[in-house]
C-alpha positions, 0 to 999 in steps of 0.5 A: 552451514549454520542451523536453520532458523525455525520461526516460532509458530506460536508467535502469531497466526501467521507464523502458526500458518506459516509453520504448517505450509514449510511442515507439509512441503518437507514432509511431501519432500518438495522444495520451495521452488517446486512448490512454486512451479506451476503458480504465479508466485515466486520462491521468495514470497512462498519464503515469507509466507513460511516465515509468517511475513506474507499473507497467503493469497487465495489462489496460492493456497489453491495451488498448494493444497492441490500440489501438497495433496492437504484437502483445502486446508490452506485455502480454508485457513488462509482467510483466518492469517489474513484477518490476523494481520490486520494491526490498525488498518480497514479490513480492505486495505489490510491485504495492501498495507502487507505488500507494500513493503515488498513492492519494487514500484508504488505509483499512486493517483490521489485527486481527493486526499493525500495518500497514507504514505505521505500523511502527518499524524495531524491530517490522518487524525483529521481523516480518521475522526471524520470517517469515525465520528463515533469512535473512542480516542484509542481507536482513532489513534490505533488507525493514526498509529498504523497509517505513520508505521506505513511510511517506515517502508523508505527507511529500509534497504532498497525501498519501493521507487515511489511515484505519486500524482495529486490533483492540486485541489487537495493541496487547497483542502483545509482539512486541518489548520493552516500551520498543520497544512502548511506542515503537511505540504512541507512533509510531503515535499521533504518526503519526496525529495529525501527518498527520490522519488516522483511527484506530479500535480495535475493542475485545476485548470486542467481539462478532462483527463483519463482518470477522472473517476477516482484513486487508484495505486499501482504495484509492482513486485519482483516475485509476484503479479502486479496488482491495483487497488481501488478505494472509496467509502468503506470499502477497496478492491484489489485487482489481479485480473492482467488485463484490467491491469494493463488498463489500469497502466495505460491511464496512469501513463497518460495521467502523467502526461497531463500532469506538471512536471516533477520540478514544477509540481514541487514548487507549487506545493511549496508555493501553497504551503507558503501561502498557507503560513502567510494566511494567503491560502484560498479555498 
């Protein structure tokens, strides 16, 4: 069997956090599986948390200062790991840009703007200014540079089955040019079909519908609890709590529903790009 890979733990504060947990479990003679037992997490995500790759979430550290005897050390400094992690993105949204990579299922509801895993740098630029009117050019293009690395998630092995619906007033948002628009629309219809994944328009013609109230994303992991997470002005909310997000399920299940179909919401957002290079396109 060939030697174990120790990660260095100077690399970084996650690594450094990381290095600790697998040092007190050794020394406490538990292994990974047993260190699990008795939380909501699996032995593949306590792994990575040891390899620096995953961020610490508070119950876990909880459940390991307790079953480690480490008198709240990890619960202490598992806030320290996470801002640590950060590299471009809004403190709230920090947290979910780590997961998604490990997420079996990405489902997404989006009635305002196009979701950051879908954006062109040209539009996430236009965002960004708009939310940062103030900021230097290094910054704005700090945050662009960290939204595009998002989407590398569908270039690994095995990456998330991604499903998305849009509320067809934003295809018709001109956020930025009509080239940059028309662009856009046809990124995210390439992007759709190049991955296989699902996409529905919720049309403007459509009545009230069960989630009307804002995004949502939905996410799905194969050694870890569900979760959702909220946004709006400056701030997001991950939810863990089961039943709220059971909730969350049931609406995202009738949104579909009330949606077009994914062939019929494809030709619809290559109609609009359409539109948008034939300068037809309507506010």
């Amino acid at each position: 069997m060939p030697p174990r890979k120790n990660p260095d733990a100077s690399a970084n504060v996650p690594s450094f956090y990381g290095a600790e947990l697998r040092y007190k479990r050794e020394v406490a003679g538990l292994t990974l599986e047993q260190l699990a037992a008795g939380s909501f997490r699996g032995v593949p995500f306590l792994s990575q948390i040891e390899r620096g790759e995953r961020r610490m979430p508070l119950d876990l550290a909880r459940h390991v200062d307790t079953k480690l005897g480490t008198d709240g050390f990890f619960e202490r400094r598992c806030e320290d790991a996470r801002k640590a992690k950060q590299s471009g993105h809004a403190e709230y949204f920090a947290d979910v840009a780590e997961m998604e990579p490990y997420a079996e299922t990405i489902e997404e509801w989006a009635p305002m703007l196009v979701p950051g895993l879908l954006q062109t740098p040209p539009y996430a630029r236009a965002l960004t200014r708009a939310a940062m009117p103030r900021a230097r050019e290094s910054e704005v293009e700090e945050k662009v540079d960290a939204r595009m690395a998002r989407a590398r998630l569908f270039d690994g092995d095995g990456p998330p089955a991604y499903w998305v619906i849009l509320d067809e007033s934003l295809l018709r948002r001109q956020v930025v040019t009509a080239e940059a628009m028309a662009e856009l629309l046809e990124h995210i219809a390439g992007t759709v079909r190049g991955t296989r994944s699902i996409l529905q328009i919720v049309p403007e013609t459509s009545a009230a519908h069960p989630f009307m109230m804002g995004m949502a994303k939905i996410t799905t992991f194969s050694d870890a609890p569900p979760v959702v997470y909220t946004e709006s002005l400056h701030s997001g909310q991950l939810i863990d709590y089961p039943a709220l997000v059971q909730e969350y399920r049931r609406s995202y299940d009738l949104l579909r529903a009330a949606a077009l179909s994914p062939e019929a919401s494809l030709a619809r957002i290559e109609a609009v790009a359409e539109d948008f290079r034939h300068g037809k396109h309507r506010d």
